[in-house]
C-alpha positions in Angstrom: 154.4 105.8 27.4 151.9 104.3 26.9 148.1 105.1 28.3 148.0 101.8 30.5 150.9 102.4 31.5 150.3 106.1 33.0 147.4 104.4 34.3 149.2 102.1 36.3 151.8 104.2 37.2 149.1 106.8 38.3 147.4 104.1 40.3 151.1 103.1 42.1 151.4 107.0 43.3 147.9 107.1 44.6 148.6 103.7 46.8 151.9 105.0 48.0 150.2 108.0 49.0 147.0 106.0 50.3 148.9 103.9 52.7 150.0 106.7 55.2 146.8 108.2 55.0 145.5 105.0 55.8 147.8 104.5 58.8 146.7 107.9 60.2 142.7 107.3 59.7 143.2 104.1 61.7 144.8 105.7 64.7 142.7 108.9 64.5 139.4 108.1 63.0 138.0 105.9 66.1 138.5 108.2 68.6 137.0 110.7 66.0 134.0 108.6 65.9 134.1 108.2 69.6 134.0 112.0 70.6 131.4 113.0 67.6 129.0 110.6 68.4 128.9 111.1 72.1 129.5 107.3 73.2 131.4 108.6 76.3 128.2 110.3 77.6 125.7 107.8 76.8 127.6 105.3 78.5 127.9 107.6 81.3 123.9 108.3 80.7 123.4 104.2 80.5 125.4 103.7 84.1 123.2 106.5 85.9 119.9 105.1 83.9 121.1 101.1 85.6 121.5 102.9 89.1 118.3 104.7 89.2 116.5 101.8 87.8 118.0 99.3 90.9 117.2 102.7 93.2 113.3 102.3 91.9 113.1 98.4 92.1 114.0 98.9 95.5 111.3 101.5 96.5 109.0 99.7 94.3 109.6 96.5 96.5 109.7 98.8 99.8 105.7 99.4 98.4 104.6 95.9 97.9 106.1 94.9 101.1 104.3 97.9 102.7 100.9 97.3 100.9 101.0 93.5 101.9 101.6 94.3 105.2 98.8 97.1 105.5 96.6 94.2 103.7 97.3 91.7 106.1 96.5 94.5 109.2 93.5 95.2 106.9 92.4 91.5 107.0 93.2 91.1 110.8 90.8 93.8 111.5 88.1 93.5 109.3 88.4 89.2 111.0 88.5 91.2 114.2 85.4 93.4 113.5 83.6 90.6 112.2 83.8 88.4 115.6 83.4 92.0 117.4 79.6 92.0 115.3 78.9 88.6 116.1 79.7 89.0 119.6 77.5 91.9 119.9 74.9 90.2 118.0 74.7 87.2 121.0 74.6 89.6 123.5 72.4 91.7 121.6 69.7 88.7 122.3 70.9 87.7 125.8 68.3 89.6 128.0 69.8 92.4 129.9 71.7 91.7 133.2 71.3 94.9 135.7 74.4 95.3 138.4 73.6 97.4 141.5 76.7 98.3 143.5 76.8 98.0 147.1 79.1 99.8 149.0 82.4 101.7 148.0 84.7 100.3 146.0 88.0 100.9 148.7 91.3 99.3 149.4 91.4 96.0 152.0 87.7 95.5 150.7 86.5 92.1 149.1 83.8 92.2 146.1 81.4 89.9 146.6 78.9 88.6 143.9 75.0 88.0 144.9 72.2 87.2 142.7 68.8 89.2 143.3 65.3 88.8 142.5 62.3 90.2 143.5 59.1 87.8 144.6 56.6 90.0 143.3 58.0 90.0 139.9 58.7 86.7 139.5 55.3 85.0 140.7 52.4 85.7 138.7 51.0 88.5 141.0 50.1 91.7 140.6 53.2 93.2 138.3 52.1 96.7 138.0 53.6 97.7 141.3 57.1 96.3 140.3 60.5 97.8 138.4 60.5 96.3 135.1 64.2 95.6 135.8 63.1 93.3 138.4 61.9 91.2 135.6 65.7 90.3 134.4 68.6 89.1 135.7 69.7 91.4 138.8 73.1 91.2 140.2 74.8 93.0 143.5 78.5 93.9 143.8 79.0 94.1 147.1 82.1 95.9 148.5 82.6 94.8 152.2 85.4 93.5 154.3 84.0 89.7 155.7 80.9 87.7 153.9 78.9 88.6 157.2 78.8 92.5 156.5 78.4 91.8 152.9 75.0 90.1 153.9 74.6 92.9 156.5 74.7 95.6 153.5 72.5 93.3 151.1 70.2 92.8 153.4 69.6 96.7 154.5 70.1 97.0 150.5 67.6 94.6 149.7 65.0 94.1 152.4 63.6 90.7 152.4 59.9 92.4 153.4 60.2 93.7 150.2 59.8 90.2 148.3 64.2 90.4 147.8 65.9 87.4 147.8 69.3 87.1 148.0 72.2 84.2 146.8 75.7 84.9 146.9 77.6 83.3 144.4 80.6 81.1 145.7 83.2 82.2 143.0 84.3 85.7 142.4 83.0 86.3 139.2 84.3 88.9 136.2 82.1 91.9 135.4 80.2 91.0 132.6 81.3 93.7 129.6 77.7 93.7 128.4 76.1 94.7 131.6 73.3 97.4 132.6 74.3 99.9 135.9 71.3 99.9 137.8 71.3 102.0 141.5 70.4 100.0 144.2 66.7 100.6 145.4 
């Protein structure tokens, strides 16, 4: 025999012997590869990774939804508290209106609204002897059953030997917010 031909036979064996080998590497080797490299758990790692990222893009959008909404309350108020400054601005120049009460506010009892001034501060006399709040607008709240004792109590009130005069207003007017308590003198 020959040296090629030992070769060849040599080469025949090692197939023969390759092919079952081969045959046992296929069925074996993947799930080999599978185990060593630990695809099992980084798939399992990948699947908990997805869940937590949907559980975070969910509080994430929770947040924005949460910070728009405290942004548009923000905007309301600061709107709010800018019509609130200008408000108080106006009134802030209005001159002051003073509200003496007349009577006790009671159940079955009417409020009527009457306008006061006071002669001697309103003519050019002598203004030392008057209330400076005589000087602005005066209003009574008068808490009586009928008109006639409402004039009854403005007029004991407000005595018209003092220089008072005395015009009740037709409509039931709303408290003005802005106004000054002043006792009645």
């Amino acid at each position: 025999m020959s040296n090629t031909t030992l070769l060849l036979l040599t080469i025949a064996a090692m197939m023969l012997a390759a092919v079952p080998v081969a045959m046992m590497l296929k069925r074996f080797l993947p799930d080999f590869l599978h185990r060593s490299a630990g695809i099992g758990q980084l798939e399992n790692r990948i699947y908990v990774l997805h869940s937590e990222i949907h559980e975070l893009q969910d509080r994430v959008n929770v947040k924005v939804q949460r910070r728009n909404q405290v942004s548009a309350e923000k905007h309301r108020a600061e709107t709010e508290n800018r019509k609130m400054e200008r408000a108080i601005a106006e009134i802030a120049l209005q001159p002051p209106v003073f509200v003496h009460e007349v009577g006790d506010p009671k159940a079955g009892l009417s409020k009527f609204l009457v306008n006061l001034a006071q002669e001697k501060a309103s003519s050019g006399g002598d203004k030392s002897q008057v209330n400076p709040i005589w000087r602005c607008a005066n209003v009574a709240e008068v808490w009586a059953s009928n008109a006639e004792e409402a004039k009854q109590l403005v007029e004991v009130a407000f005595p018209f030997k003092m220089g008072f005069t005395k015009t009740f207003q037709k409509t039931q007017g709303r408290p003005n917010p802005g106004r000054i308590r002043a006792p009645a003198s």
